[in-house]
C-alpha positions in Angstrom: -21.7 8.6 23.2 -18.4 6.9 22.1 -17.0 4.8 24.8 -14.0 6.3 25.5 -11.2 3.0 25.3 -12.9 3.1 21.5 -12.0 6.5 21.2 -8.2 5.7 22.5 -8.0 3.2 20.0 -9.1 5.1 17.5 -6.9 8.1 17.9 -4.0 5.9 18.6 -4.8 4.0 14.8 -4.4 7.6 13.2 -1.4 8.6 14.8 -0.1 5.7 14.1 -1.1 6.0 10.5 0.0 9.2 10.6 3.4 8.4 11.4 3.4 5.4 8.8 2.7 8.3 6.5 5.8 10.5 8.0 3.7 13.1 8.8 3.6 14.6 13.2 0.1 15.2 13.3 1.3 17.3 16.9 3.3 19.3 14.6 0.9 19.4 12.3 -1.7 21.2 14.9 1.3 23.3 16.4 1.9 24.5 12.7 -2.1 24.9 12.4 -2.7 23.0 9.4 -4.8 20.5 11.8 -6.7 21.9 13.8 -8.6 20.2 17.0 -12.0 19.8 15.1 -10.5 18.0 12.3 -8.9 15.4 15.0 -11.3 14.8 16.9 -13.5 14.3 13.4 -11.2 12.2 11.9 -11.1 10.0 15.3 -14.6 9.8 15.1 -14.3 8.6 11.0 -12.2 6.1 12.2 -14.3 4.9 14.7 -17.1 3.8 12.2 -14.6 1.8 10.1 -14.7 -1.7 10.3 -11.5 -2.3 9.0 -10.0 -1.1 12.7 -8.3 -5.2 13.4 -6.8 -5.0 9.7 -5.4 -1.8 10.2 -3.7 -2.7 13.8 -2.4 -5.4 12.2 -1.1 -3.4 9.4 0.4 -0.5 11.3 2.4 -3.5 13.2 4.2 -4.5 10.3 5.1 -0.6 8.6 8.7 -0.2 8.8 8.8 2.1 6.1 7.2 5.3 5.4 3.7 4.6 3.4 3.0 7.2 -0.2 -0.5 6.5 1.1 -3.1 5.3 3.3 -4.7 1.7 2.6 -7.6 1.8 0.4 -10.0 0.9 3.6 -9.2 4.0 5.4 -11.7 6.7 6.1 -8.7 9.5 6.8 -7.4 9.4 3.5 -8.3 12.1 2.0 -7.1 14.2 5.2 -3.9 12.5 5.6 -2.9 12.8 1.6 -3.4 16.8 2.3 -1.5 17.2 5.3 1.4 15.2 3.4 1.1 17.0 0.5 1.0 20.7 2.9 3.9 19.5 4.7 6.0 18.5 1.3 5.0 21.7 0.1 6.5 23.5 3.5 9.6 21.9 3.3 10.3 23.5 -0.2 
């Protein structure tokens, strides 16, 4: 079992990525185009990346919205289709 402050971490990396992204992954649930498998999944992906110092340190300096995810992150593929669902809602 995960220890749960790594699991805290985690979730609060791709939130925070999230929101680097421009995306409200809370609205994103509400909306149901996440639902609470895929979070708690994509926690977990994040949890076996060993990137997780680089990316703190990256999220620290975002000021701006990101098009995408650094190369090193395992939610990519998730994150790059809730952005492009969310673009598409907006239309």
């Amino acid at each position: 079992m995960t220890d749960p402050e790594v699991l805290k971490t985690h979730a609060r990396l791709f939130d925070r990525m999230g929101q680097a992204m421009g995306l409200d992954l809370e609205e994103e649930a509400v909306r149901g185009r996440l639902r609470f498998e895929e979070i708690a999944e994509a926690v977990l992906r994040c949890t076996r990346c060993t990137c997780s110092g680089i990316c703190d340190r990256y999220m620290a300096t975002v000021e701006a919205e990101i098009p995408r995810t650094p190369d090193y992150c395992r939610n990519a593929d998730l994150l790059a289709y809730l952005k492009e669902e969310s673009a598409a809602a907006a239309d």
